[in-house]
LODONU-877562 format. One line per 4 residues: number of its first residue (from 1); their letters; for each residue x, y, z of C-alpha. Coordinates in nm, 2 decimals. Layout:
BEGIN
NUM> a> X/Y/Z; ...;
END
This chain:
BEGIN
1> xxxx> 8.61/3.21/-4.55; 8.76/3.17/-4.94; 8.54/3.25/-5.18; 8.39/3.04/-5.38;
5> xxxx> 8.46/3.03/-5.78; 8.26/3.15/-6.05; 8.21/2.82/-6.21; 8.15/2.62/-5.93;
9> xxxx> 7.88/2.88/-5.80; 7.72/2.84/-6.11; 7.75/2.44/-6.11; 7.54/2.50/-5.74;
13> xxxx> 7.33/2.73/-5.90; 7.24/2.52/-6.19; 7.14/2.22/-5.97; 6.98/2.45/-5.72;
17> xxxx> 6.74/2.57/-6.02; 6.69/2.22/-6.13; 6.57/2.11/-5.81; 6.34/2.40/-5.75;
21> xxxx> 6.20/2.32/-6.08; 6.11/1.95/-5.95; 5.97/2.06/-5.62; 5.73/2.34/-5.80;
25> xxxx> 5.63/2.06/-6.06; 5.56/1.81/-5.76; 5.39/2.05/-5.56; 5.17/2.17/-5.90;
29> xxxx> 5.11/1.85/-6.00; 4.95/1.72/-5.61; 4.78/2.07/-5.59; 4.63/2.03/-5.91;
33> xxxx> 4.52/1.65/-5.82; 4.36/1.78/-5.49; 4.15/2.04/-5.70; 4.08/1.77/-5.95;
37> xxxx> 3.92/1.57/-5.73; 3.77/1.81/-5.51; 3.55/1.94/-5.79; 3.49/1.53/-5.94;
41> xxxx> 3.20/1.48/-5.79; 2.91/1.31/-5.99; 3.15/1.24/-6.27; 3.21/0.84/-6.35;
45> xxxx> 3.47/0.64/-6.14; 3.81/0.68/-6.23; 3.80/0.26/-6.30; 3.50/0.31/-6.46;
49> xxxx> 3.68/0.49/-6.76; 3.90/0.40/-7.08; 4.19/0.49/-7.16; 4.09/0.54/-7.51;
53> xxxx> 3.85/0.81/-7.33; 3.92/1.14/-7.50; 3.79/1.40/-7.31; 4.00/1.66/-7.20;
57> xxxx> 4.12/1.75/-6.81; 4.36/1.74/-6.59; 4.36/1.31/-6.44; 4.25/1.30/-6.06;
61> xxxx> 4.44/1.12/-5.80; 4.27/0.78/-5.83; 4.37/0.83/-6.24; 4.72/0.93/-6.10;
65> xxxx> 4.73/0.61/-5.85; 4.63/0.34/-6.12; 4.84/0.42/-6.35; 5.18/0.48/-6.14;
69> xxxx> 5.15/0.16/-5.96; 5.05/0.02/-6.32; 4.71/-0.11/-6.19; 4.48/-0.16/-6.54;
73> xxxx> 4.60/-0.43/-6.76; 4.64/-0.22/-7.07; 4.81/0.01/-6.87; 5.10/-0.24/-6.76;
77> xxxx> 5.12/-0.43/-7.14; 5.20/-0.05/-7.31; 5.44/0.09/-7.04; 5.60/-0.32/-7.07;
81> xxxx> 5.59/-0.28/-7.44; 5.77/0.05/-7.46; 5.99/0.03/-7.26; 6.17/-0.30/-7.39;
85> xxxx> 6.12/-0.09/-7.70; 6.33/0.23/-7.60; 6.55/-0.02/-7.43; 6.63/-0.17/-7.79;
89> xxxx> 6.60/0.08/-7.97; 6.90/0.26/-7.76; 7.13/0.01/-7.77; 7.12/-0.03/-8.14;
93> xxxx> 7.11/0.31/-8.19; 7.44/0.36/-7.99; 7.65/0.20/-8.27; 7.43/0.33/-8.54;
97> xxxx> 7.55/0.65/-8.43; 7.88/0.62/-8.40; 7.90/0.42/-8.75; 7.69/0.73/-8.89;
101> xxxx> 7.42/0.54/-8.99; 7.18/0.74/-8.77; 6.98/0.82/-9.07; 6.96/0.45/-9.17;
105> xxxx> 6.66/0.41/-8.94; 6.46/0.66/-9.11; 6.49/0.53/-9.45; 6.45/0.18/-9.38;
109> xxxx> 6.12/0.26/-9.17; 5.98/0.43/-9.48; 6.07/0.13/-9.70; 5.84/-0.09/-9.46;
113> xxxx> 5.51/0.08/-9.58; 5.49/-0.08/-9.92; 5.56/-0.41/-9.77; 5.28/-0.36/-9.50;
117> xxxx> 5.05/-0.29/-9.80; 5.16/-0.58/-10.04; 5.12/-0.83/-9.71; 4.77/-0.70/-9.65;
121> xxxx> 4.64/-0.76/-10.03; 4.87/-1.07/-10.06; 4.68/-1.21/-9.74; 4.33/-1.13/-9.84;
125> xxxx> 4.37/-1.26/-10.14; 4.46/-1.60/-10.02; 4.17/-1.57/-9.79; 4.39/-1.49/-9.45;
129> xxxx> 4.32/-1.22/-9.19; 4.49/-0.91/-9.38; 4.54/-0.73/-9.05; 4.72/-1.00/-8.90;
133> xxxx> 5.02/-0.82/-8.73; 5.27/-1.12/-8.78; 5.20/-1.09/-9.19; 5.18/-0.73/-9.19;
137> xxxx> 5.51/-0.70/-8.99; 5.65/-1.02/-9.18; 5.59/-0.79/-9.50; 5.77/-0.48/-9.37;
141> xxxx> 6.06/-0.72/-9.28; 6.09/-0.77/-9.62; 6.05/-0.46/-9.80; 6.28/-0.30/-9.53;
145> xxxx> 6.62/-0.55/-9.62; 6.51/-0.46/-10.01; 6.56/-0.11/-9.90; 6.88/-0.17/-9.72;
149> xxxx> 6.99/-0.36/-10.03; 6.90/-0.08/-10.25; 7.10/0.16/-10.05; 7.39/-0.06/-10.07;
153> xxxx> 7.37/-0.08/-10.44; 7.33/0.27/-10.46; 7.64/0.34/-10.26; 7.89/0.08/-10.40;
157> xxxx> 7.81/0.04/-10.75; 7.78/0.43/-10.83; 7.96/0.73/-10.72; 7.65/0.89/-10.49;
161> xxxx> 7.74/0.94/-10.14; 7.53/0.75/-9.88; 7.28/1.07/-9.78; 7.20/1.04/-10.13;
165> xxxx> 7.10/0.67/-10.16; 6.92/0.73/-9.82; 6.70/1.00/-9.99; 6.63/0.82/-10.28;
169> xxxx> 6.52/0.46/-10.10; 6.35/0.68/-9.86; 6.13/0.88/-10.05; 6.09/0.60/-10.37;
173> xxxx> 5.94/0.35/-10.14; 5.72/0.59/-9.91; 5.57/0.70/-10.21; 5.54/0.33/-10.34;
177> xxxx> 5.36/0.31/-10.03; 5.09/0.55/-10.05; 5.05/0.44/-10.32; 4.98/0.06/-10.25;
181> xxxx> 4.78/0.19/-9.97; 4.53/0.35/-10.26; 4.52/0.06/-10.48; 4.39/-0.08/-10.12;
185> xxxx> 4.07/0.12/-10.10; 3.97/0.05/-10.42; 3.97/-0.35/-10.31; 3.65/-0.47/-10.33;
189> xxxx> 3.77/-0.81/-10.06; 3.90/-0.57/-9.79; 3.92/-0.21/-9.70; 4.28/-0.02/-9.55;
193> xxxx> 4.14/0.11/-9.22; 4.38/0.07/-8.97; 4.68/0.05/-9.21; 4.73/0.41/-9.16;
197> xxxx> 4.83/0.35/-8.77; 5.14/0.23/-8.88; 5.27/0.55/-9.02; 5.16/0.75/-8.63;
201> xxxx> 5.18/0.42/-8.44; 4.91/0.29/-8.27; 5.02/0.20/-7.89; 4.70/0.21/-7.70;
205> xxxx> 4.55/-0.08/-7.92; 4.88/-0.30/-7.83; 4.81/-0.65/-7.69; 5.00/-0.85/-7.47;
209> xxxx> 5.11/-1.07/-7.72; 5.27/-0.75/-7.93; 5.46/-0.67/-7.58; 5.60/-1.00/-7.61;
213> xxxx> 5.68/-0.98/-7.94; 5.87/-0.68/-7.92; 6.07/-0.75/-7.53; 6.14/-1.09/-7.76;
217> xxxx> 6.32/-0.92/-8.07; 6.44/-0.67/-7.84; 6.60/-0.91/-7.64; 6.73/-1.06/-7.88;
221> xxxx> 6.91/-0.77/-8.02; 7.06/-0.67/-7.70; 7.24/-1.02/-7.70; 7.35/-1.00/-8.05;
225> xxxx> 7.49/-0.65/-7.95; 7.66/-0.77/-7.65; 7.77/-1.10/-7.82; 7.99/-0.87/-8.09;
229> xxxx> 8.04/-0.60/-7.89; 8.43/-0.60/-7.97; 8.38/-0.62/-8.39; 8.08/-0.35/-8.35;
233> xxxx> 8.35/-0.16/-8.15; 8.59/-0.22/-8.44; 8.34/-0.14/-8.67; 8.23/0.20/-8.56;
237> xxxx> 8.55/0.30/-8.49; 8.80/0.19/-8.72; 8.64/-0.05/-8.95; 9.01/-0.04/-9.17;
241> xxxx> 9.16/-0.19/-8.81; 8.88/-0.41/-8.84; 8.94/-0.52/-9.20; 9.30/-0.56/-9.11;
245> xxxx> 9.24/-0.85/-8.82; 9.04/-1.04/-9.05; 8.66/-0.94/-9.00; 8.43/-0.88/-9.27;
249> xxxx> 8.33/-0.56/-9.27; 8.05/-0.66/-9.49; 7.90/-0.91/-9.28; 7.93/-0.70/-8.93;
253> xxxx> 7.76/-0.40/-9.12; 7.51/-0.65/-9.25; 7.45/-0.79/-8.87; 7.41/-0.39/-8.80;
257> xxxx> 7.14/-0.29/-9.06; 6.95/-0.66/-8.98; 6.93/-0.56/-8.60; 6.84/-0.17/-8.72;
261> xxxx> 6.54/-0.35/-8.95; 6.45/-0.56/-8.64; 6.37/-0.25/-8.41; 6.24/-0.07/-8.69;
265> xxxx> 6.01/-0.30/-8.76; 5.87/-0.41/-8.39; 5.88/-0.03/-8.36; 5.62/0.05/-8.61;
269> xxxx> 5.31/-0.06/-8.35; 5.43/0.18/-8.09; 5.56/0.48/-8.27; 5.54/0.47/-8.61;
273> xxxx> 5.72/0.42/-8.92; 5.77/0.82/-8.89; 5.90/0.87/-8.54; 6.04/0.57/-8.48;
277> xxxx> 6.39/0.72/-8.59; 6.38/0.91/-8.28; 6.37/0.62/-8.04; 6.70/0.49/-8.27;
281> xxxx> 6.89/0.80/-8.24; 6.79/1.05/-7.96; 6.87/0.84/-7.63; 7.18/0.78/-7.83;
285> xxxx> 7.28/1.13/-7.91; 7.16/1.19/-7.52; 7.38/0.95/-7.44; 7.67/1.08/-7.58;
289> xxxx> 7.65/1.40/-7.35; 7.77/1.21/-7.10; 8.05/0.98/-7.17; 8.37/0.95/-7.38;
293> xxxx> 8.34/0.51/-7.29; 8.16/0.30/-7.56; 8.01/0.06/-7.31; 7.91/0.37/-7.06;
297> xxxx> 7.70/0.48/-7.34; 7.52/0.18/-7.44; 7.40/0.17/-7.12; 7.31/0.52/-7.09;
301> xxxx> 7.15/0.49/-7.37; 6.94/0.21/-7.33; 6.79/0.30/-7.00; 6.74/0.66/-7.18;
305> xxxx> 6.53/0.47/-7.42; 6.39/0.28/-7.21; 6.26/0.56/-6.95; 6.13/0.76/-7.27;
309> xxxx> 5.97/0.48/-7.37; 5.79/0.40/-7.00; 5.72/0.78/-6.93; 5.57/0.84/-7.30;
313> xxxx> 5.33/0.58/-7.26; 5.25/0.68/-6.87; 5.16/1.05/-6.98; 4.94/0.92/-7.24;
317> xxxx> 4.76/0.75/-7.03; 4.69/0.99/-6.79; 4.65/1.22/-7.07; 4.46/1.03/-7.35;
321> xxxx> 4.43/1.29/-7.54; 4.77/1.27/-7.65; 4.95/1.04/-7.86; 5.14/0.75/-7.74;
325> xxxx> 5.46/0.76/-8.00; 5.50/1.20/-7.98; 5.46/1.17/-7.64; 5.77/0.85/-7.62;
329> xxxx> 5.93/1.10/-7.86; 5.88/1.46/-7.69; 6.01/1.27/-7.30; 6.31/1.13/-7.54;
333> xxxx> 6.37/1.50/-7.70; 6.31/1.64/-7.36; 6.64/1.40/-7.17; 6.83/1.52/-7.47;
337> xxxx> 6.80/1.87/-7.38; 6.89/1.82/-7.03; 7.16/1.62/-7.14; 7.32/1.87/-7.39;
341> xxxx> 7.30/2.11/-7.12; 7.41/1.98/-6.82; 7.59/1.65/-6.99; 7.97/1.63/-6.80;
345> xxxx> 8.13/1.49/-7.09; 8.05/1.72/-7.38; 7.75/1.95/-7.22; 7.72/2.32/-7.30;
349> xxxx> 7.71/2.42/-6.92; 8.02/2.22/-6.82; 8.22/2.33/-7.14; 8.13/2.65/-7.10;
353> xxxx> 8.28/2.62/-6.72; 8.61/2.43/-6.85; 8.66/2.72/-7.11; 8.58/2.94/-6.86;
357> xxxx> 8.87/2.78/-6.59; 9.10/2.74/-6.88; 9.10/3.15/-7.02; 9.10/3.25/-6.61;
361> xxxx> 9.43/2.99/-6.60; 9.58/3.15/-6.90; 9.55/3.51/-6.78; 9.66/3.43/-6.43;
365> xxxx> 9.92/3.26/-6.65; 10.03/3.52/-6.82; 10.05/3.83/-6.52; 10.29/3.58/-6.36;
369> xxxx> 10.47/3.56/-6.68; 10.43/3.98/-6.70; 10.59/4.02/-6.34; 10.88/3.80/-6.39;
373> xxxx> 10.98/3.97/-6.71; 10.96/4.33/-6.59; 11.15/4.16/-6.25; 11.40/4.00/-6.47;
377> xxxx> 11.46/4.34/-6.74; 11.54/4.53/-6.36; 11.81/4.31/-6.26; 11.66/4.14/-6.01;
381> xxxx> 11.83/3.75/-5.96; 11.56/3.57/-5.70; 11.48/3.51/-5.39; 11.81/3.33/-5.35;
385> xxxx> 12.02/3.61/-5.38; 11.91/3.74/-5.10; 11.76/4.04/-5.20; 11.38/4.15/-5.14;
389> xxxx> 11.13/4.09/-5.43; 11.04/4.42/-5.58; 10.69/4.55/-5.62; 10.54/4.60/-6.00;
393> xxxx> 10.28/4.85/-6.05; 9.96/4.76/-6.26; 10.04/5.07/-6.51; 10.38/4.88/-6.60;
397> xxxx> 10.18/4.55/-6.61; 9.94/4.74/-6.85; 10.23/4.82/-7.08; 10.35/4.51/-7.14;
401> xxxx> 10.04/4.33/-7.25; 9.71/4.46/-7.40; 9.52/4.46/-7.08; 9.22/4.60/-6.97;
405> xxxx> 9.24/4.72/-6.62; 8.94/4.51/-6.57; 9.13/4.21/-6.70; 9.40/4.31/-6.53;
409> xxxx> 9.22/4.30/-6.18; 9.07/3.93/-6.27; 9.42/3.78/-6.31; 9.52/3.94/-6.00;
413> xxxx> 9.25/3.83/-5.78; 9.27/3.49/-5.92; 9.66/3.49/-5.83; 9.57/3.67/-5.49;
417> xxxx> 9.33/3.36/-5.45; 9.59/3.09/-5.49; 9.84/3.27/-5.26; 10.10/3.39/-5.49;
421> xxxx> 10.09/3.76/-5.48; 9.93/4.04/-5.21; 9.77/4.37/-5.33; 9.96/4.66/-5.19;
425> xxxx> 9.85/5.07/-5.18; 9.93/5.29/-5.47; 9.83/5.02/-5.75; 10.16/4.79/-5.67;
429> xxxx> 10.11/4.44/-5.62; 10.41/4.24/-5.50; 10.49/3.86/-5.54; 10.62/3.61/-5.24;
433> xxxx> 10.85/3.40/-5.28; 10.63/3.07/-5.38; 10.48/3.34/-5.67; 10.78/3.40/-5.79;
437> xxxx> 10.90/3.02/-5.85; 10.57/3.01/-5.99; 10.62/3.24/-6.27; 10.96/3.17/-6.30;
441> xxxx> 10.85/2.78/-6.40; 10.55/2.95/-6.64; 10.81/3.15/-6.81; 11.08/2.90/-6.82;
445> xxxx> 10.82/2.67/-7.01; 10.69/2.92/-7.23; 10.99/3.02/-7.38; 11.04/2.63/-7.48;
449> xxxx> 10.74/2.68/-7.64; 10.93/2.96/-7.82; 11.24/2.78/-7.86; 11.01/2.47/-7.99;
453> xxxx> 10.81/2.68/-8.25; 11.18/2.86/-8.40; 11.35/2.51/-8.41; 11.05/2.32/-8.51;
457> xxxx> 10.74/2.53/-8.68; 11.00/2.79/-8.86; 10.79/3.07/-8.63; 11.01/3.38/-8.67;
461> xxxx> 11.13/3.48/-8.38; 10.99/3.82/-8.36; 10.69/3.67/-8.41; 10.68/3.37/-8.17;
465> xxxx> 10.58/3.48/-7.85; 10.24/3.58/-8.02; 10.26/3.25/-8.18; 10.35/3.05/-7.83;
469> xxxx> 10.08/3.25/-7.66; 9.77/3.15/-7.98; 9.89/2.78/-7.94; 9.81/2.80/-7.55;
473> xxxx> 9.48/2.99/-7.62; 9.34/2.76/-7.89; 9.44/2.40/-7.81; 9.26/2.22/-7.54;
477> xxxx> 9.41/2.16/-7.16; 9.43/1.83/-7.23; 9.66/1.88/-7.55; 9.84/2.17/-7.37;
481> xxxx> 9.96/1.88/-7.09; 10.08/1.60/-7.35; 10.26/1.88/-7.56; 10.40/2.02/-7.24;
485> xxxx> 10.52/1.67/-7.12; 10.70/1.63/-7.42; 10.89/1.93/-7.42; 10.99/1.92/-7.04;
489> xxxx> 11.35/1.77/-6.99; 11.43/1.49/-6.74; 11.57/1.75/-6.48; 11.45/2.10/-6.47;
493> xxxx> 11.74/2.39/-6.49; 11.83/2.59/-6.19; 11.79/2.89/-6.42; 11.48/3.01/-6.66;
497> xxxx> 11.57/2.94/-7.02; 11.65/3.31/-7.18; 11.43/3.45/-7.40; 11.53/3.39/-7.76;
501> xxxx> 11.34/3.73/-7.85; 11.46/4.06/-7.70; 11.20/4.16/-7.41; 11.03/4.47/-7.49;
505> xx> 10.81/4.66/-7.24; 10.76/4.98/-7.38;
END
């Protein structure tokens, strides 16, 4: 039996771990339901209770029951509401990113406190229901596209860079807020309580009317999103390109902010005007773990939003304790980690493992490279000529390069792995004849890297096999294949190209 890799035992390993993390939680979570309701008795029916009860404990299985299969109607109207939320809120945030507007969420959520103020005192004035969420959200609307306006000004009309005109609308309206929110208490027609939800979100008190409202917008969104999917592409991209075929740049970044106020805005009742830059960029940034394909990420990230959003609001209510919005927010932080970790595309565990391939490839590289020189400064012609290959010792190998012996024994395992050499007594390893055409085809293209870099880079040559061998340590597979493929000829020569340096192996 071969064994297995490194990498790939630590790929198994990884998802071994993960799944004995699930089971234990499972098997936790029913043991701890079976003692939960064990010890329940004389305590009020499970569908006797709120879910604005706050008493602490761990839910029983009839808690557990109603609210996975989404029995109690406030229940089903939050999880609904949510997760169209997350759902929006990932999709915009998918070309948010990638424009670099992540940030753009943030400030424009702190412009909408003002307006959520003004429309409260503006509506009890006229003799209106203050707390009407239509006005209040109709306000925010509008303080949030005076904020995007102001950032705009800011960035075109003075030199400030954009993370500057964020900070400034950001922090000049929150306080503007605050402050209208004071001038509130003092009103003598209407008191503020309740306004302050907005800032912490206030998703347990949602209605099935503001579900509506926000799967409405959210919808909405997603079309428009879908609809210019090609100039929002453009735009994020190469908005230059963009300018060049005739769009307005202008316009689609307009059409980009107005569907950023849009979720912000629908956001604030779940949320809040604080978190609800998480829901716009983390499933996004999640995302992006994953794929290198625009349209792959969109919908990763909207069904990454969209199960933060449905499992935040299902842990609160079997928990409600706990906020609504932190917990939409800590299930959203909690599928970035996983996917920064284990994410294919640009995860930390699978670039490690591609690093790891690609430095065992270059030292296995590089003792085929070793043997065929020390063959080729004795004389020896090939395999064709008839004559045996020769045996190299590891101390001669160790002389040629700066090897550790333990170095030295990885590249040879590797390269015993793939069949190219076999391990002999006395510390001699000997190459057969498929080993040798190997590292006679490593060499011959190596020293066309030489050649390249003396012709090309001015690389002296006394210095370019160092320089040949940083280029193949630094530069990524991919770029080490397209530069190869360049510099390979139509027809490969019968004979390795000499070295343009002299050999030395002293």
């Amino acid at each position: 039996m071969s064994r297995q890799r490194f990498p790939q035992r630590v790929l198994r390993w990884s998802r071994g771990l993960v799944g004995c993390w699930i089971r234990f939680a499972l098997l936790l979570i029913a043991a701890c339901s079976l003692i939960a309701s064990s010890t329940a008795v004389g305590q009020e029916p499970a569908a006797m209770r709120s879910l604005a009860n706050r008493e602490l404990g761990w839910p029983s299985t009839e808690q557990w029951r109603r609210v996975i299969f989404l029995q109690d109607h406030n229940t089903r109207v939050v999880v609904l509401g949510t997760t169209l939320l997350g759902l929006a809120a990932g999709t915009i945030g998918s070309f948010t990113l990638l424009r670099k507007r992540a940030l753009m969420g943030d400030a424009l959520s702190h412009a909408t406190l003002p307006g959520i103020g003004l429309a409260f005192i503006v509506a009890t004035q006229l003799g209106f229901d203050g707390k009407s969420l239509p006005v209040l959200l109709l306000g925010a609307a509008v303080t949030g596209l005076i904020g995007v306006a102001g950032i705009v000004f800011i960035r075109s009309l003075t030199r400030l860079s954009e993370d500057t005109a964020l900070g400034v609308v950001l922090s000049v309206f929150f306080g503007a807020g605050v402050a209208v929110l004071g001038v509130i208490q003092q009103m003598e027609s209407g008191h503020s309580a309740g306004l302050e939800s907005f800032i912490y979100g206030k998703t347990a008190s949602m209605l099935p009317s503001d579900a509506w409202l926000i799967g409405g917008t959210g919808f909405v969104s997603c079309l428009v999103c879908f609809a210019l999917f090609k100039e929002l592409k453009l735009l994020c991209f190469d908005d230059g390109f963009a300018g060049s075929e005739g769009y307005s740049v202008t316009l689609l970044d307009g059409i980009l902010m107005l569907l950023v106020v849009v979720v912000t805005i629908v956001g604030l009742q779940a949320v809040g005007l604080i978190l609800v830059i998480a829901l716009l960029v983390t499933p996004a940034a999640a995302a992006r773990f994953w794929t290198h394909q625009l349209t792959r990420m969109v919908l990763l990230a909207s069904g990454l939003g969209a199960i933060s959003g449905m499992l935040g609001s299902a842990t609160s209510a079997l928990f409600p304790q706990l906020p609504s919005g932190a917990m939409i927010v800590l299930v959203a932080t909690a599928l970035f980690l996983f996917s920064m970790m284990l994410g294919p595309a640009r995860g930390l565990l699978p670039r490690w493992v591609r690093r790891w391939r690609l430095n065992s490839s270059i030292e296995r590289q590089h003792l085929m490279r070793g043997i065929y020189e020390l063959l080729e400064s004795r004389g020896y012609q090939g395999p064709e000529s008839g004559d045996p290959i020769p045996s190299v010792s590891l101390d001669d190998l160790l002389r040629l390069r700066s090897w550790t012996m333990r170095r030295l024994k990885h590249g040879i395992r590797k390269a015993d792995e793939a069949g190219l050499l076999v391990q002999l007594p006395n510390q001699q390893i000997k190459v057969n004849k498929s080993g040798y055409h190997e590292a006679a085809r490593l060499t011959h293209e190596h020293r066309l890297w030489e050649m390249y870099l003396i012709t090309h880079a001015e690389s002296a040559p006394s210095q370019v096999d160092r320089s040949a061998d940083a280029i193949e340590h630094v530069l990524e597979p991919e770029m080490i294949d397209r530069l190869e493929r360049l510099l390979q000829q139509s027809q490969r020569p019968t004979r390795v190209v000499d070295s343009p340096h002299p050999l030395s192996h002293d």
